[in-house]
C-alpha positions as CSV (number, residue, x, y, z in Angstrom):
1,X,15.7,-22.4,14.1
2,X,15.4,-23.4,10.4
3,X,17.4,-20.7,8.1
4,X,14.7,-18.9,5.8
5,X,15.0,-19.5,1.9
6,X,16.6,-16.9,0.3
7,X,12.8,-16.5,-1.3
8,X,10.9,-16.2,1.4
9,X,11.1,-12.1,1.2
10,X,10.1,-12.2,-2.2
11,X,7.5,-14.5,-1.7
12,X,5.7,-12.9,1.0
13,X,6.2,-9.3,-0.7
14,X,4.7,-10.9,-3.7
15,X,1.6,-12.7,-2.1
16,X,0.5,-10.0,0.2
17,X,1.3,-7.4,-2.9
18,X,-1.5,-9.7,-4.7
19,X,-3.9,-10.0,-1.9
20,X,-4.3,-6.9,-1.2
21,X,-4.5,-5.7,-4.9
22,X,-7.7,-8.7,-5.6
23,X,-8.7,-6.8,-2.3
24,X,-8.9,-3.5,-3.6
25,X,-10.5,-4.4,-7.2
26,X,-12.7,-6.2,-5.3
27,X,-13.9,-3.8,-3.6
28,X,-13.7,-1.0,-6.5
29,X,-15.9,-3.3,-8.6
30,X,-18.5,-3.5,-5.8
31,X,-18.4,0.1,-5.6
32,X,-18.8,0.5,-9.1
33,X,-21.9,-1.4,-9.3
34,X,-23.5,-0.2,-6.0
35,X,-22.9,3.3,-6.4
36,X,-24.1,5.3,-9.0
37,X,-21.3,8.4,-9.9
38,X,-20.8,11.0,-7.3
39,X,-23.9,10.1,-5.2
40,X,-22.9,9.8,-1.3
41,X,-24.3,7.0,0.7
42,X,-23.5,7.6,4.9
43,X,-21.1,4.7,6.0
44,X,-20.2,5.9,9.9
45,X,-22.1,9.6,10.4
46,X,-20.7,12.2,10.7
47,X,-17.3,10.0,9.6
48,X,-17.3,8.3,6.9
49,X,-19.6,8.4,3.5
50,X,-19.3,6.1,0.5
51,X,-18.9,8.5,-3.0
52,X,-17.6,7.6,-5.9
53,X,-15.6,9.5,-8.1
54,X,-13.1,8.9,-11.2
55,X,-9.6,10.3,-10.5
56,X,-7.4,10.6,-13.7
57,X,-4.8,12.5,-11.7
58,X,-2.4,11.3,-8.8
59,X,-3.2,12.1,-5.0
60,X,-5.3,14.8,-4.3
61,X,-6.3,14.8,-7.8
62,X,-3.1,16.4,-8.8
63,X,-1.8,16.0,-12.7
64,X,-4.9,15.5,-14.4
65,X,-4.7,13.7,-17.2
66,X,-1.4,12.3,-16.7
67,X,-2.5,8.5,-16.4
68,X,0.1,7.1,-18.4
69,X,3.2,8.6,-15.8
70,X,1.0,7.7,-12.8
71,X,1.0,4.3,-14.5
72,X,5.0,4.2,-15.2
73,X,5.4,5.6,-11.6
74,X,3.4,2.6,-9.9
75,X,4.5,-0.3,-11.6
76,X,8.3,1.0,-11.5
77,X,7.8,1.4,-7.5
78,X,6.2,-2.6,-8.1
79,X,9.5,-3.5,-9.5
80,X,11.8,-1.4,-7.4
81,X,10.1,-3.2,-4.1
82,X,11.5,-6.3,-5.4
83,X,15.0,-5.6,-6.6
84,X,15.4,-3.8,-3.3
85,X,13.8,-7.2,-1.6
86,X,16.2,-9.2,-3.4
87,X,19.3,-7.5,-3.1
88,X,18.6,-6.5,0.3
89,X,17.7,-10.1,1.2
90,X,14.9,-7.9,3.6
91,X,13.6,-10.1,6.6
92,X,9.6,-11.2,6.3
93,X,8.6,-7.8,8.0
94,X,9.9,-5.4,5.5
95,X,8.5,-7.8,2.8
96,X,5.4,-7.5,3.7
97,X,5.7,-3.8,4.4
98,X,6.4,-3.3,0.6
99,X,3.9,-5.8,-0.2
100,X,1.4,-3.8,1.2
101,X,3.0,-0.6,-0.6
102,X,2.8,-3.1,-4.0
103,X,-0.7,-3.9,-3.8
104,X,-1.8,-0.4,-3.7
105,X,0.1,0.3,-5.9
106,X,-1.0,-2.5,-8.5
107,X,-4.7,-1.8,-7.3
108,X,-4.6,1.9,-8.7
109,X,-2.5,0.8,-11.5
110,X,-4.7,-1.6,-12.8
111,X,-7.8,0.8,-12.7
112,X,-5.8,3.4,-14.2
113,X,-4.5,0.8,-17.6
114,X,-8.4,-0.5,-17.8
115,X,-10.2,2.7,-17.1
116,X,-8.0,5.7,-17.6
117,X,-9.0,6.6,-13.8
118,X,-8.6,5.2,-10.5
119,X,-12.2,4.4,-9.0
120,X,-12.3,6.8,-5.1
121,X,-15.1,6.1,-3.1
122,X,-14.3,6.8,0.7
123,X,-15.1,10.4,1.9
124,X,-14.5,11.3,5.2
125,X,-17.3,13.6,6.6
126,X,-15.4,14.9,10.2
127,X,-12.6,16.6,8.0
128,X,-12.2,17.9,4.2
129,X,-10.1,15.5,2.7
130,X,-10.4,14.5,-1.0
131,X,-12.2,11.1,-1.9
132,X,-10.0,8.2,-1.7
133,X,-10.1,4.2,-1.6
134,X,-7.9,0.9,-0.4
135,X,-5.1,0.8,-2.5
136,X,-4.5,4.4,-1.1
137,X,-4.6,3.3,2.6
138,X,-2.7,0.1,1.9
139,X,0.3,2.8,0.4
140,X,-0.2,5.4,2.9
141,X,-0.3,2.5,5.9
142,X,2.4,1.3,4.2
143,X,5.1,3.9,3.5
144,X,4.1,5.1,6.8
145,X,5.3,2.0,8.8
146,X,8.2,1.3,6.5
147,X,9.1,5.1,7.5
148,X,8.9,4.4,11.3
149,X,11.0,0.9,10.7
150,X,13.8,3.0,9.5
151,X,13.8,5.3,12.0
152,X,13.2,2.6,14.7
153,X,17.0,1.2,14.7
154,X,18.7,4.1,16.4
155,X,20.1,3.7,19.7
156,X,22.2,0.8,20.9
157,X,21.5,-1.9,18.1
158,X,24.4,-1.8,15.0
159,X,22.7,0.3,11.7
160,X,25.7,-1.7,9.8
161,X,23.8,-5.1,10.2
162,X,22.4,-6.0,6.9
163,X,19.2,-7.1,8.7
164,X,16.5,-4.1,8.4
165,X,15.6,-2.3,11.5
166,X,12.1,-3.4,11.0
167,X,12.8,-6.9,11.6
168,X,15.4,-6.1,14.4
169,X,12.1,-4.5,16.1
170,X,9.6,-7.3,15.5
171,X,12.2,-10.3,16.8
172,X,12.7,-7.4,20.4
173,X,9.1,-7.2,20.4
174,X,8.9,-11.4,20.3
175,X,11.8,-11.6,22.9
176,X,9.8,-9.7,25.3
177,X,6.8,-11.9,24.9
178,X,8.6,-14.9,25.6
């Protein structure tokens, strides 16, 4: 097998971390110009409404009017992704793990430089949860599989490989398919 560039990490961190950032201004520009503010159209009933909302504070709608640390926050966890990428030399999995993170992160970044808000618009009707959109799943999924790639290297593989646990997992999961 051909040995990967030492680029290849930071490649795919960066090119899914854009996708999915075009994605999500994508979509908040659609929403933005189909929706008129804090009117509710039914997506799924009884699951899942489209409503859009301005959100000048962090998750939840914590901090209110604190755009400009929200801002520092989000493009320092950008930058921190790709340090840890490159010093880590992180196998394709884990790259586009944070890339996923990234592009949340540089969805609601973007909206909150150019608007002074980020732009919600999914509300879930089967449980109270506040408004949210993509860049917030893409984090959430994210941080969420990241956390379960960390924890998924106990047991009788060797933590002191550089290799992250997260790729360790992927190449088992090829092995069996094979």
């Amino acid at each position: 097998m051909k040995p990967r560039s030492k680029y290849t990490g930071l490649v795919c961190y960066g090119a899914l971390a854009l996708c999915m950032a075009i994605a999500d201004l994508a979509l908040k520009a659609f929403m933005r110009s189909y929706l008129a503010e804090n009117s509710q159209q039914t997506l799924i009933p009884g699951v899942l409404d489209l409503t859009l909302v301005f959100n000048k504070g962090a998750a939840f709608g914590m901090g209110q009017g604190m755009q400009w640390l929200f801002a520092v926050f989000a493009a320092g966890m950008v930058i921190a992704g790709f340090v840890y990428i490159y010093k880590q030399k992180t196998g394709i999995a884990t790259s586009l793990v944070l890339g996923l993170i990234a592009g949340g992160a540089l969805g609601n970044l973007y909206d909150r430089v150019v608007f002074g808000a980020v732009t919600d618009y999914l509300k879930t009707t089967f449980i109270t949860f506040p408004v949210f959109n993509f860049a917030d799943i893409c984090v959430v999924c994210g941080t969420i599989i990241f956390i379960i790639g960390m924890f998924a290297g106990t047991g009788s593989r060797d933590n002191s490989d550089p290799e992250s646990s997260l790729e360790q997992t992927v190449r088992d999961n090829e092995e069996v398919r094979i």
